[in-house]
Rosetta silent file (secondary structure, phi, psi, omega in degrees, C-alpha in Angstrom):
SEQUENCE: XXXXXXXXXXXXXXXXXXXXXXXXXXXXXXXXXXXXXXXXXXXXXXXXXXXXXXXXXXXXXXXXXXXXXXXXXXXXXXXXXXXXXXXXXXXXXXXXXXXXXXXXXXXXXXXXXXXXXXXXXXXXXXXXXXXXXXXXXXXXXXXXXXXXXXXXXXXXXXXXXXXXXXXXXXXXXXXXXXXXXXXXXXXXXXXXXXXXXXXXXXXXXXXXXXXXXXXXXXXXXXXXXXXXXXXXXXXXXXXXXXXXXXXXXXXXXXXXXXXXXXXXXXXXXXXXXXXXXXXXXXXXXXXXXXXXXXXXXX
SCORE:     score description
SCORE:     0.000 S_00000001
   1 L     0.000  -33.894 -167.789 -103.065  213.098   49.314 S_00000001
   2 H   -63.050  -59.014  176.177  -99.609  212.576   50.316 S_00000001
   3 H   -79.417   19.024 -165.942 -100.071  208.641   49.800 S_00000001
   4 H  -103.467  -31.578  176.775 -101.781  208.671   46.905 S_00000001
   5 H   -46.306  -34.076 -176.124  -99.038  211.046   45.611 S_00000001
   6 H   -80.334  -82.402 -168.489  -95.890  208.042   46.537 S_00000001
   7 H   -67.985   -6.835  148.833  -98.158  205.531   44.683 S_00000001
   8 H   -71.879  -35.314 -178.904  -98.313  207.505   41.667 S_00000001
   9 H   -65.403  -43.173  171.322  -94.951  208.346   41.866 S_00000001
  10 H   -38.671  -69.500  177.384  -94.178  204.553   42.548 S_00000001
  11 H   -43.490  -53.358 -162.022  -96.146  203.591   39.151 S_00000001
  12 H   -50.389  -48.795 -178.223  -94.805  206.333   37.505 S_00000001
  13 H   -73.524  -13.554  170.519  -90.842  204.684   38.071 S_00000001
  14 H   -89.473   -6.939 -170.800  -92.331  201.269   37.241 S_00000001
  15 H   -95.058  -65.116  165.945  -93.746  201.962   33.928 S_00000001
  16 H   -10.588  -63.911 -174.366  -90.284  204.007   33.733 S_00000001
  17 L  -112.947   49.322  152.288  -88.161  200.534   34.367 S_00000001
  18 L   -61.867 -102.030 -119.847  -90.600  197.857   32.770 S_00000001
  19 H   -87.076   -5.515  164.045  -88.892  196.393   30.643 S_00000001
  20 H  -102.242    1.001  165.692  -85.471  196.085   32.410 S_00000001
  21 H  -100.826  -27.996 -166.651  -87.768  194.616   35.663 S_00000001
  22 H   -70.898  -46.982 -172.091  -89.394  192.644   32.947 S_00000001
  23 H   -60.367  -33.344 -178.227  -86.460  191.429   31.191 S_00000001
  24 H   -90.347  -70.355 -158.957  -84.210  190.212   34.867 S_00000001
  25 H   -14.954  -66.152  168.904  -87.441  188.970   35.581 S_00000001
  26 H   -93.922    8.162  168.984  -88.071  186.475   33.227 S_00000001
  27 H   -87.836  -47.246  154.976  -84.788  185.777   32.900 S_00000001
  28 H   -11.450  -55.708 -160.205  -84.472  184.929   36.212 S_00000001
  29 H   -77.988  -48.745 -179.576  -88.113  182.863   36.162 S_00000001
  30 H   -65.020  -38.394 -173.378  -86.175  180.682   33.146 S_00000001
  31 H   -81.323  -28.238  154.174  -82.891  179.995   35.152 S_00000001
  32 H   -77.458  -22.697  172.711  -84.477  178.818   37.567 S_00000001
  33 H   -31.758  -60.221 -178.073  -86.723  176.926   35.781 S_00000001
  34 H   -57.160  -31.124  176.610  -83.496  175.106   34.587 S_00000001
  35 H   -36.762  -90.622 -141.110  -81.984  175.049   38.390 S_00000001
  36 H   -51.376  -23.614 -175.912  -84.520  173.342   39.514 S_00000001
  37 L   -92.268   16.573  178.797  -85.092  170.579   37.043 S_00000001
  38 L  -105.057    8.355 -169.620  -81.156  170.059   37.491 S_00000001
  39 L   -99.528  148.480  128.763  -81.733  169.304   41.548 S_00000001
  40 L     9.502   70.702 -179.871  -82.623  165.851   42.579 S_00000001
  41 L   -32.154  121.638  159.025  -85.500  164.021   43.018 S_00000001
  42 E  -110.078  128.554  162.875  -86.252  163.198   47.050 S_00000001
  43 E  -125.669  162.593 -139.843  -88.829  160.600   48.490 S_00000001
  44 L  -104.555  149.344  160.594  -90.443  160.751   51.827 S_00000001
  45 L  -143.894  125.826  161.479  -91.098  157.438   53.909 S_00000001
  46 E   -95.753  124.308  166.131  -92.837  157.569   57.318 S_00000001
  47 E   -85.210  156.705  118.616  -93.654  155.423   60.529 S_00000001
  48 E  -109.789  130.253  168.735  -95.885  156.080   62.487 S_00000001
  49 E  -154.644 -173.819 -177.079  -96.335  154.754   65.959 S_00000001
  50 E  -108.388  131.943  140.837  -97.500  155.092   69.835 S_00000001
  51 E   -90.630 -174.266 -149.487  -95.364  153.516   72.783 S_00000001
  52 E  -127.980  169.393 -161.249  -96.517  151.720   74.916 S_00000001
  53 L   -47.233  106.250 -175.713  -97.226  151.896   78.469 S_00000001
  54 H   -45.333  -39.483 -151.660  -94.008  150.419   80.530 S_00000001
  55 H   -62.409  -39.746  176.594  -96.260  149.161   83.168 S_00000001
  56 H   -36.199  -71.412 -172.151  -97.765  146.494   80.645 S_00000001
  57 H  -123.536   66.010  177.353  -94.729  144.110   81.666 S_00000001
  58 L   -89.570   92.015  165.161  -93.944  145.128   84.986 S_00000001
  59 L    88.992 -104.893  154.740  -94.268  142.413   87.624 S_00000001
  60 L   -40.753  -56.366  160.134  -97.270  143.603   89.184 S_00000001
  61 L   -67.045  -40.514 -167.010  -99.291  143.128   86.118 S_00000001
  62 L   -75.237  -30.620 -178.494  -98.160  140.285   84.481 S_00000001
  63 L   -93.238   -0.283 -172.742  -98.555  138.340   87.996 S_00000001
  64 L   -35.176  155.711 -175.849 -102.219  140.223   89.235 S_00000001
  65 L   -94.328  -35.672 -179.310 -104.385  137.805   90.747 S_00000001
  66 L  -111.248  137.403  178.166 -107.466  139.684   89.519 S_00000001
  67 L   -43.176  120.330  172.696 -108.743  140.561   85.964 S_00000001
  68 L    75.083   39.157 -157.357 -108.718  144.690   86.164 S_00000001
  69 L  -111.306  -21.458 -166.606 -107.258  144.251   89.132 S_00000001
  70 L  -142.052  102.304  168.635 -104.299  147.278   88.264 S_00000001
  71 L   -65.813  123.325  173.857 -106.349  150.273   85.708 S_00000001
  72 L  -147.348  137.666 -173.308 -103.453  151.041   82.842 S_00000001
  73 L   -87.559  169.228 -172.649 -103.704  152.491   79.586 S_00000001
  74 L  -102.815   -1.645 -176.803 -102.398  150.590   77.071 S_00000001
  75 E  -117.275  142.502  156.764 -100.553  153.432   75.553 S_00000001
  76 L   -40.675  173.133  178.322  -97.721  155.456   77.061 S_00000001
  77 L   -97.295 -177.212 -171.072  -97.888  158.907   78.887 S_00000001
  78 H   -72.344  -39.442 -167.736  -96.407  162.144   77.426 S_00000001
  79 H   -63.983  -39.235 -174.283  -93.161  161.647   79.628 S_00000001
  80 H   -79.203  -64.836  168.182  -92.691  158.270   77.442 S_00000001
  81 H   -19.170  -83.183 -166.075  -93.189  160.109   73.864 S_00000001
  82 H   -37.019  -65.456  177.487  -90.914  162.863   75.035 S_00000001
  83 H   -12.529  -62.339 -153.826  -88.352  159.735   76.342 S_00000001
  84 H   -84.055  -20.623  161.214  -88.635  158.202   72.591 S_00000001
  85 H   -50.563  -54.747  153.731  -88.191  161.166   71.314 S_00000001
  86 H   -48.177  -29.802 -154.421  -84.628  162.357   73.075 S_00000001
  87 H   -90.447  -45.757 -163.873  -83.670  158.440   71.840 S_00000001
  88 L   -82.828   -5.514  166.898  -84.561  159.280   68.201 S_00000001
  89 L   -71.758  -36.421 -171.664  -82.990  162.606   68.391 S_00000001
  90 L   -28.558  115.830  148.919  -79.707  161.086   69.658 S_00000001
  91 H   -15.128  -63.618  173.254  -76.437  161.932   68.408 S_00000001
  92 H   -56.008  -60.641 -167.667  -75.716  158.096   68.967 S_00000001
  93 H   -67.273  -13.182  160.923  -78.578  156.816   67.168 S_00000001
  94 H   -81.788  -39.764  175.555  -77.706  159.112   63.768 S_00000001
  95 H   -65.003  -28.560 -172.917  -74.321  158.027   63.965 S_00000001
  96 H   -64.733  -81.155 -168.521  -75.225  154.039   64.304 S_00000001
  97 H   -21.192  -45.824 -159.753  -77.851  155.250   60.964 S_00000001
  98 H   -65.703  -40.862 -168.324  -74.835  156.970   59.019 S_00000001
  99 H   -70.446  -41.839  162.985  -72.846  154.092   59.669 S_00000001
 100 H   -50.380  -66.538 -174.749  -74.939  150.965   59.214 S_00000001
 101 L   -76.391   50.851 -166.711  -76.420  152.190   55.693 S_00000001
 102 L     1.495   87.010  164.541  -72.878  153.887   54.499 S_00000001
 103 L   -94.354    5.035  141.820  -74.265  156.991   53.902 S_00000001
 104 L   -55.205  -34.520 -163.766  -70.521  158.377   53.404 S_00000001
 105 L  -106.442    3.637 -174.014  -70.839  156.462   50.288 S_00000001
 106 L  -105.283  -38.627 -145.602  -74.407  156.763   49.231 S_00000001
 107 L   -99.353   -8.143  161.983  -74.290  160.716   50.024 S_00000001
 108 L    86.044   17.022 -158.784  -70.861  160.519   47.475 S_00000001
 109 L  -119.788  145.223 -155.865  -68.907  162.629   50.410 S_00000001
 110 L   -79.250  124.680  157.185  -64.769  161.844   50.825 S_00000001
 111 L   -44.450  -67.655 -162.234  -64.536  159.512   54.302 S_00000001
 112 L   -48.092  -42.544  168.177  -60.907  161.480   54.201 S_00000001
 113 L   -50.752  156.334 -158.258  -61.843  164.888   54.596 S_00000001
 114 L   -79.404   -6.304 -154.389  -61.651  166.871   57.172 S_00000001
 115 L  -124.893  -26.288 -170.734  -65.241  168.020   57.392 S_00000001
 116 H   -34.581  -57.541  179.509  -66.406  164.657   55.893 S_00000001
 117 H   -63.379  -18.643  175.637  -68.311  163.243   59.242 S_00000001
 118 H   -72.477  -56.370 -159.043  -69.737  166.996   59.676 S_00000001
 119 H   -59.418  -65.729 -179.955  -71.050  166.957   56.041 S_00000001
 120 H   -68.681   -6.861  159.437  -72.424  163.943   56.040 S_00000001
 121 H   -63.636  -43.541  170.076  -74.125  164.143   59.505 S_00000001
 122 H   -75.702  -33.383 -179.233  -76.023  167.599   57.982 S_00000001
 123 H   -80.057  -15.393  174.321  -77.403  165.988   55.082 S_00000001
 124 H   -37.301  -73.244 -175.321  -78.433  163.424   57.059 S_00000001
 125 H   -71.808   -6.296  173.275  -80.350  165.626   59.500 S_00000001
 126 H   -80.668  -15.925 -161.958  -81.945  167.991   56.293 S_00000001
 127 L  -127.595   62.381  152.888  -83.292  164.577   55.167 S_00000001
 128 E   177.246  141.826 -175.481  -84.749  163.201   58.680 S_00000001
 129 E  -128.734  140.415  156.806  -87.552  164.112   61.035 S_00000001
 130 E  -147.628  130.601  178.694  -89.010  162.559   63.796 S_00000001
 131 E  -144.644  163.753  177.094  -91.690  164.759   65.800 S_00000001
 132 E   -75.941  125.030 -176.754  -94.873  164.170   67.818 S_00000001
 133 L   -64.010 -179.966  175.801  -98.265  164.360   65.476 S_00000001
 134 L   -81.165  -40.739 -135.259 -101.306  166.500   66.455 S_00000001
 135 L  -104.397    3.381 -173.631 -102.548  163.490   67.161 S_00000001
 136 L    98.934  -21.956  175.522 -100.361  162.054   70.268 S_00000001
 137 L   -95.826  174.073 -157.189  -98.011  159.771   67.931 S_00000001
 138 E  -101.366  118.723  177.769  -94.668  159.575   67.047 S_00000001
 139 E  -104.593  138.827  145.114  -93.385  160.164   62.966 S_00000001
 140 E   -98.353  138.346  162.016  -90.633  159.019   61.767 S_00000001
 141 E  -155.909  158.958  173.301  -89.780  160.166   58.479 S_00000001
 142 E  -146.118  143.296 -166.920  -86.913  159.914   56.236 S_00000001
 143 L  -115.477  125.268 -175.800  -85.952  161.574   52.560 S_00000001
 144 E  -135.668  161.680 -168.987  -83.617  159.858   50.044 S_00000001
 145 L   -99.301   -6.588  156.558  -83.141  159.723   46.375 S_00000001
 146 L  -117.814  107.192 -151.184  -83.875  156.208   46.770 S_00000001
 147 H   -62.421   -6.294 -138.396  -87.085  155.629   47.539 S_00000001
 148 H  -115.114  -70.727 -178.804  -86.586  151.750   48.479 S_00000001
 149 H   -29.304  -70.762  170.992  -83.373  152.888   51.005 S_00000001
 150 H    -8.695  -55.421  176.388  -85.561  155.847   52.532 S_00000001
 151 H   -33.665  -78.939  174.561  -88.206  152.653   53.117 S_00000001
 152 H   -27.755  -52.145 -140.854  -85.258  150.887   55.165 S_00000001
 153 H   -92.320  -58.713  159.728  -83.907  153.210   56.793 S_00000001
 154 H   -52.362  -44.623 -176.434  -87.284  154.612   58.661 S_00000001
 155 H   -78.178  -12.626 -178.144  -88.355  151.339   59.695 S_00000001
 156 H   -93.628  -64.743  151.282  -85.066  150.542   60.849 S_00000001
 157 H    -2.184  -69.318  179.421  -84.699  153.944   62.659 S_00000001
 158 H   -78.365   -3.447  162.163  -87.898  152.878   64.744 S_00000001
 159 H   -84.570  -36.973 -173.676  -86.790  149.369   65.545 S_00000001
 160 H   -84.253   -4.085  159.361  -83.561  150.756   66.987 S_00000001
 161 H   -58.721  -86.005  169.190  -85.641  153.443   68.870 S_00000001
 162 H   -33.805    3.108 -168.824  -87.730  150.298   70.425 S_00000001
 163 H  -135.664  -29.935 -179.349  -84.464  148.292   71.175 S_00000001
 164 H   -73.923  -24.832 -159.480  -82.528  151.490   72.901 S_00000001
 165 H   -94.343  -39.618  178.012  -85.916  152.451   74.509 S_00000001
 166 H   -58.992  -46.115  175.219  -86.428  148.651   75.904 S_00000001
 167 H   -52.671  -42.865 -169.509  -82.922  148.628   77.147 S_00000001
 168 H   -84.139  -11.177  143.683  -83.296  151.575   79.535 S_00000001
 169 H   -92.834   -9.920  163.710  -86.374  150.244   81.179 S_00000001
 170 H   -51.713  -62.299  167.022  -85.138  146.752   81.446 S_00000001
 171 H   -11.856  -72.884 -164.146  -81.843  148.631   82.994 S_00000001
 172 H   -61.988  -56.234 -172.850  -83.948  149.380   86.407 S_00000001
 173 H   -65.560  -28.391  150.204  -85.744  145.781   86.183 S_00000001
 174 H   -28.449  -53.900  175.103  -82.330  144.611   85.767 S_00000001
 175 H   -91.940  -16.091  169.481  -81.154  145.849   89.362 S_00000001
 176 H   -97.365  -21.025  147.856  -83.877  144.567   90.841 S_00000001
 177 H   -21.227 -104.916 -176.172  -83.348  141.211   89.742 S_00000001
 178 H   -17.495  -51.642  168.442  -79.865  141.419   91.277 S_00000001
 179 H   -24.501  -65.979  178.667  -81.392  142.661   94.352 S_00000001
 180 H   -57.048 -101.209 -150.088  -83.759  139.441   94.953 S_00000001
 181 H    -1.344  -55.513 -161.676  -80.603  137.140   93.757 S_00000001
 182 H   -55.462  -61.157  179.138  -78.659  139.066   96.463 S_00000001
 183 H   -46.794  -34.354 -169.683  -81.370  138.578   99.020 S_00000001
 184 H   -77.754  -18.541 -173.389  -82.504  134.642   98.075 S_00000001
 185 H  -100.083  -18.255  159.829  -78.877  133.874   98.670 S_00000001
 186 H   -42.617  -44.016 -178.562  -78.624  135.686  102.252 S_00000001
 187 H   -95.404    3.448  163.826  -81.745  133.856  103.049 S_00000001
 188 H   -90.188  -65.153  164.501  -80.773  130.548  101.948 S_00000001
 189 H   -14.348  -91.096 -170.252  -77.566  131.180  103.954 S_00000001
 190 H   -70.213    0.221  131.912  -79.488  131.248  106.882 S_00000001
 191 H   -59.837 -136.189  174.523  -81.843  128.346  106.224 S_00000001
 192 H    33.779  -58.213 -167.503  -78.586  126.206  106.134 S_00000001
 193 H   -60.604  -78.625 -175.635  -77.098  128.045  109.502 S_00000001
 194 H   -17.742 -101.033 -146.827  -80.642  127.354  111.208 S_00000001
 195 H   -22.109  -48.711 -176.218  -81.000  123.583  109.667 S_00000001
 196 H   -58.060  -46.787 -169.770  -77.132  123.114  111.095 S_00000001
 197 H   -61.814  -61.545  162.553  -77.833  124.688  114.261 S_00000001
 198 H   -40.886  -98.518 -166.439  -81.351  121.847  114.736 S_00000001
 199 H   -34.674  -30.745  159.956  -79.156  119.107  113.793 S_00000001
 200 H   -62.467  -26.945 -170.484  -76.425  119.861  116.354 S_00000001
 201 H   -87.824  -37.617  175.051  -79.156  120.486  118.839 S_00000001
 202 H   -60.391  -50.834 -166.500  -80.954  117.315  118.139 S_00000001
 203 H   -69.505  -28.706 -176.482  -77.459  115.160  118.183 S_00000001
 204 L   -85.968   23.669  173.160  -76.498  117.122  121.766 S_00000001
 205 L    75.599   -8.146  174.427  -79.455  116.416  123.355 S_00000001
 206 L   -25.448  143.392  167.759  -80.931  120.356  123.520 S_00000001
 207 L   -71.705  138.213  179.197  -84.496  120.291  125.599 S_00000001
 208 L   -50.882  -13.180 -177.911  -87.532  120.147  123.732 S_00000001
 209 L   -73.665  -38.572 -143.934  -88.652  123.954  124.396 S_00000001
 210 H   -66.044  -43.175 -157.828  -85.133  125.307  122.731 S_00000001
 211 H   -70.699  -15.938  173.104  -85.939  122.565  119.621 S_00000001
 212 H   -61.527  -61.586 -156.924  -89.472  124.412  119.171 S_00000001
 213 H   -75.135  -20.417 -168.672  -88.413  127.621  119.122 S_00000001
 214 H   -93.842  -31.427  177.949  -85.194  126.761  116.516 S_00000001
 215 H   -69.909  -34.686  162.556  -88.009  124.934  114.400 S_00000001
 216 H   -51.476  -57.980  165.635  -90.138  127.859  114.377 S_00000001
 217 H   -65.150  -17.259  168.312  -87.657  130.155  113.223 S_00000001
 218 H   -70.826  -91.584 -163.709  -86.478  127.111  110.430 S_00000001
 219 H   -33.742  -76.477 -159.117  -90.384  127.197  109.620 S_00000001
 220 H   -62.610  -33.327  176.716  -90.617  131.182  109.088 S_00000001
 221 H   -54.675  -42.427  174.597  -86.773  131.443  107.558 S_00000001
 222 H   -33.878  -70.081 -161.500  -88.081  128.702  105.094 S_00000001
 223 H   -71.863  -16.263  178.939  -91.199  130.832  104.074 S_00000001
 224 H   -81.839  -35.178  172.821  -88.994  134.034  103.583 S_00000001
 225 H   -89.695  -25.726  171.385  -87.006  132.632  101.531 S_00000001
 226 H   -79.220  -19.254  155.296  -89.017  130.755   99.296 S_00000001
 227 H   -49.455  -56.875 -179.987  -91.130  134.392   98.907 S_00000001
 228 H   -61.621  -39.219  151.724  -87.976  135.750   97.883 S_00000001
 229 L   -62.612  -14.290 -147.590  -87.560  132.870   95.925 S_00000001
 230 L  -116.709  -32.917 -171.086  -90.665  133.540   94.302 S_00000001
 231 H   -86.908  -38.802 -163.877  -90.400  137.690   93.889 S_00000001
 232 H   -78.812  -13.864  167.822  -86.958  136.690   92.223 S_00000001
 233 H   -85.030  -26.541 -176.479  -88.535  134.195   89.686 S_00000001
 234 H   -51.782  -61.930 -171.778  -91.459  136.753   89.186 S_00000001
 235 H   -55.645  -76.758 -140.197  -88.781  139.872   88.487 S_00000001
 236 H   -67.266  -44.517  179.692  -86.698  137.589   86.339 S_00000001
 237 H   -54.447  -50.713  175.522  -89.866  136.643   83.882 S_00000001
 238 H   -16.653  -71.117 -161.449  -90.343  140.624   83.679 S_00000001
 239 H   -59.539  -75.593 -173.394  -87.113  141.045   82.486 S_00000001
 240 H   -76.996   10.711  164.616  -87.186  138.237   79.921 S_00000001
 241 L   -37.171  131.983  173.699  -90.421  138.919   78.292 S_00000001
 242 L   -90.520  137.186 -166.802  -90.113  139.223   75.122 S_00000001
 243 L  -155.167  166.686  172.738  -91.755  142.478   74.338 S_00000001
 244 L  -134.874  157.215  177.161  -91.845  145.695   72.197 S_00000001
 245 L  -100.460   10.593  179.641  -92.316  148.891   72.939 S_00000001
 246 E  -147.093  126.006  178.414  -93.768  150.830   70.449 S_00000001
 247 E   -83.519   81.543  168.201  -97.349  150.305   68.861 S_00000001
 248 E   -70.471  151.152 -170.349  -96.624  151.008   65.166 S_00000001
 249 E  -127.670    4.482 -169.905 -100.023  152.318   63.369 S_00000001
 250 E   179.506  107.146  164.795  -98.201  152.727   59.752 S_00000001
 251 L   -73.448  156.709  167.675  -94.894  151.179   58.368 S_00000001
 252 L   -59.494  110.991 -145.857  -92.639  152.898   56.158 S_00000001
 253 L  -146.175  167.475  178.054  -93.309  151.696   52.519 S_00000001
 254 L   -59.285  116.554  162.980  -91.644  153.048   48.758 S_00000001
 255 L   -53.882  130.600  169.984  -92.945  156.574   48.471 S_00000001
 256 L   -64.205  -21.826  169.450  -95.143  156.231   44.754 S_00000001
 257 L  -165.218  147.877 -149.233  -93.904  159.771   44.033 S_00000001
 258 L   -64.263 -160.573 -159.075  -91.249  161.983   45.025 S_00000001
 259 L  -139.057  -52.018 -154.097  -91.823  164.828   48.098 S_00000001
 260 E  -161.296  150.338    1.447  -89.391  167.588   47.640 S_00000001
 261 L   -85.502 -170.789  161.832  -88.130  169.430   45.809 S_00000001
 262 L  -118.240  143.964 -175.827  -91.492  171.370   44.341 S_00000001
 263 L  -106.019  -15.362  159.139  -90.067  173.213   41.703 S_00000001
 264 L   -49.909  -49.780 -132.393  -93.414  175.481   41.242 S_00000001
 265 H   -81.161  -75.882 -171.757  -93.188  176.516   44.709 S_00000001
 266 H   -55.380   -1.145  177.542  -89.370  177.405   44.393 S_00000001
 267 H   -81.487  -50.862 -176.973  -89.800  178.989   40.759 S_00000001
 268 H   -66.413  -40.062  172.620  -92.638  181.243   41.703 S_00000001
 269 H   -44.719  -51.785  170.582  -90.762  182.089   44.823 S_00000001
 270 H   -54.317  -53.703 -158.642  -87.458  182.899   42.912 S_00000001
 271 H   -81.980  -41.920 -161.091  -89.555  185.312   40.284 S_00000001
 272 L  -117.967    4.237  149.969  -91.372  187.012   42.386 S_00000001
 273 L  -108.174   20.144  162.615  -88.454  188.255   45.079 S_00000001
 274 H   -94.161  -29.106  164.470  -86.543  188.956   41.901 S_00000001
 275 H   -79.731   -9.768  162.470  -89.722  191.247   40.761 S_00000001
 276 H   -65.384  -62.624 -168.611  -89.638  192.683   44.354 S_00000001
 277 H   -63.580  -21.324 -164.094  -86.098  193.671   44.313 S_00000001
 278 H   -68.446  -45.598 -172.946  -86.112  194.828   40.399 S_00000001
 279 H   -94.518   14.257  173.939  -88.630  197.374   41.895 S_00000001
 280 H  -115.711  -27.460  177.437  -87.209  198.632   45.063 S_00000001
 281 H   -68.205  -47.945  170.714  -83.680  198.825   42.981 S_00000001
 282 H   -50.755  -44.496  165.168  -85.723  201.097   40.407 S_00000001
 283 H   -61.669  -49.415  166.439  -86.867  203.033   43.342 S_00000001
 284 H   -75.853   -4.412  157.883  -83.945  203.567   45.042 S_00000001
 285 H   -43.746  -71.868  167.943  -82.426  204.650   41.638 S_00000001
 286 H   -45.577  -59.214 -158.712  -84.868  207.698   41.089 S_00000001
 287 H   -61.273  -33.139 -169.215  -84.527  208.795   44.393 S_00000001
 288 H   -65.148  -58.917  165.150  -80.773  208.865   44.542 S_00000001
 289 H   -21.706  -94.108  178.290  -81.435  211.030   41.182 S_00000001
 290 H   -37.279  -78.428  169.319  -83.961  213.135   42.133 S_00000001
 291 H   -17.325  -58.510  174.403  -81.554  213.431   45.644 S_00000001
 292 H   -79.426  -19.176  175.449  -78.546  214.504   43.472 S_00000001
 293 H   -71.790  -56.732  171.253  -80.415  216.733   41.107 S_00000001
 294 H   -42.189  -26.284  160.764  -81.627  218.718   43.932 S_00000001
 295 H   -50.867  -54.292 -171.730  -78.103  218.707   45.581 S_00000001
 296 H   -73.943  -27.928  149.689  -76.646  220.037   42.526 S_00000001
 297 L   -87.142   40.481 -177.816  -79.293  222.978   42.022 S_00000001
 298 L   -96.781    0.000    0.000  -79.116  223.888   45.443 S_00000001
């Protein structure tokens, strides 16, 4: 009984204040109407893509002797998503973005100000996403009032992902390079010491056992180093493969019609927590009434 008594009483104070909840209401419902067609048009452009498995041009594989010889997916692991993810997240890689397309000047915001590089770094980041899909891939997406920049701008975004992401495994293959190099020249060294060491022994007369055993080690120094020679041309192709690192499944192209804002969504939204509050303000009205009459006949 009690709640059916509060929603009568509720109705009773809304019927009370119709027409001044009706009145902010639709007044409200119009001004925004008008907001909203005063905001901007934004359109969305998206990559999609996978990367791809480092292992593809390590070494191992690219020299295997046998077909199937090394099992590899052709796609990266989760640890490689997350990886491209942190790159496309980067501080560095939004600033390279503001600064290549001058988005101080496209977003209309004073270079001079003190807040300018903050300002224009948040609209940046209100108008760019990159997350993983339900599906295991990687979105890019980016929103601009020009749908033909937007285009640019994602596809470029995911080349410089793929050229930031290539550097840092190259980095590793990189040191190992250096590694052989170090090693092929240690071991050349010492082919040379050997060869000198025979020829002295040969002009001084040295006994034929000593000249075995110094050919035998010239024979195995030989083969170590030409391995080494061999690991270090191997390493070196690695490295200069030309290669990419991300499997795009969907380029960025001119959105056909804008994305955001929806001006239903934000109208209806607007109207109907302005008819919320019109009626909790009406409520809390009465009551303070009804509070103070009873104060006052007390």
């Amino acid at each position: 009984m009690e709640q059916s008594n509060d929603l009568i009483r509720l109705l009773q104070i809304i019927f009370k204040w119709k027409k001044p909840i009706i009145i902010v209401t639709i007044v409200v419902a119009l001004v925004s109407c008008g907001v909203t067609l005063l905001m901007p048009n934004y359109y969305k452009s998206s990559v999609n893509f996978y990367p791809s498995n480092p292992i593809m041009t390590d070494r191992q594989v690219l020299y295997s002797q046998i077909a199937g010889e090394i099992e590899i997916d052709y796609f990266g692991s989760p640890g490689d998503i997350d990886r491209m993810l942190t790159l496309a997240n980067a501080s560095s890689l939004v600033d390279y973005i503001i600064n290549h397309f001058h988005l101080m000047e496209h977003y209309d915001i004073d270079s001079t100000s003190k807040y300018g590089r903050y300002n224009v770094k948040k609209e940046f980041l209100e108008n760019y996403s990159a997350i993983e899909t339900d599906y295991g891939a990687i979105e890019i997406s980016v929103w601009d009032q020009d749908k033909n920049l937007a285009m640019e701008m994602a596809n470029h975004i995911v080349a410089t992902i793929d050229q930031h992401n290539k550097e840092l495994l190259l980095r590793d293959k990189k040191l190992v390079v250096k590694t052989f190099q170090q090693q092929v020249a240690q071991k050349e060294s010492i082919v040379n010491q050997l060869s000198d060491s025979i020829a002295a022994m040969r002009t001084s007369g040295s006994t034929p056992e000593k000249m075995l055993i110094m050919d035998e080690r010239l024979r195995n120094a030989v083969a170590d180093l030409n391995t080494n020679r061999m690991l270090l041309e191997q390493n070196q192709t690695a490295v200069n493969t030309d290669f990419s690192t991300v499997h795009i499944t969907e380029e960025a192209y001119p959105a056909l019609r804008k994305d955001k804002p929806v001006r239903s969504i934000i109208v209806i939204g607007v109207t109907l927590a302005t008819l919320v509050f019109m009626v909790l303000l009406a409520v809390i009205v009465e009551n303070y009434k009804r509070i103070k009459s009873k104060l006052q006949h007390a």
